[in-house]
C-alpha positions in Angstrom: 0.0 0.0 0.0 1.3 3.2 -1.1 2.3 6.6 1.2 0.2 9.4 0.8 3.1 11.5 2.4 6.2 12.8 0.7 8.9 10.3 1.2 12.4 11.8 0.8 15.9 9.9 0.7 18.9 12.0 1.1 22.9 10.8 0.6 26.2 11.6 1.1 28.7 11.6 -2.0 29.6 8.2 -0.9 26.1 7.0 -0.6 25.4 7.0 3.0 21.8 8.2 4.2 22.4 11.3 5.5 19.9 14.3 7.1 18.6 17.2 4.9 21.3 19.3 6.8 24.5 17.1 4.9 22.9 15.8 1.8 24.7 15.7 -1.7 21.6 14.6 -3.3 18.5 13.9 -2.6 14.8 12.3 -4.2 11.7 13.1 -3.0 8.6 11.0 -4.1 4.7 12.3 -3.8 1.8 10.3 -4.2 1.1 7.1 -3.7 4.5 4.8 -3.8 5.6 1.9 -1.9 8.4 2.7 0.5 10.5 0.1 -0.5 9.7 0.8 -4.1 10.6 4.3 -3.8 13.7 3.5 -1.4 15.0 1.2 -4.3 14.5 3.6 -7.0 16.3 6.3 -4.9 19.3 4.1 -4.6 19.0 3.4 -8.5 19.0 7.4 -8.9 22.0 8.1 -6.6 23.9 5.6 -8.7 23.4 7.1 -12.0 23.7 10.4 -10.4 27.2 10.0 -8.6 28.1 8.1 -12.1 27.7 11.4 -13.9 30.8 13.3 -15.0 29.9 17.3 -15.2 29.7 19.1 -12.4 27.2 21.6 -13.0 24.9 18.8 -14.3 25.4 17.2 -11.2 24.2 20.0 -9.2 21.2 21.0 -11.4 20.1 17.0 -10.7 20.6 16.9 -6.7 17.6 17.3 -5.8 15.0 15.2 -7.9 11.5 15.0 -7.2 8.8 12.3 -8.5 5.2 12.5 -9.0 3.5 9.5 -9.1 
């Protein structure tokens, strides 16, 4: 059963959870999403997100939101 909430998942640049304070990047999810779905796909979207080479794309894609 899906989260009516926002659920958000913040990491370091190595990948650690970390608080909204100390967070490289982070994914927010609204609607109605599982939270080990969305805790998966957030994982997923670190990954190709610390993969990316370009700084300034990196920053512009830190903080991702999904609507679902």
């Amino acid at each position: 059963m899906g989260s009516l909430r926002p659920l958000r998942f913040a990491f370091t640049c190595d990948g650690r959870p970390a608080g909204s304070d100390c967070a490289e990047m982070s994914v927010t999810y609204h609607g109605a999403i599982s939270r080990k779905s969305a805790e998966a796909d957030a994982r997923r979207r670190f990954e190709e997100w610390s993969r990316l080479g370009n700084p300034i794309t990196r920053r512009r894609s830190a903080d991702q939101v999904v609507l679902g």
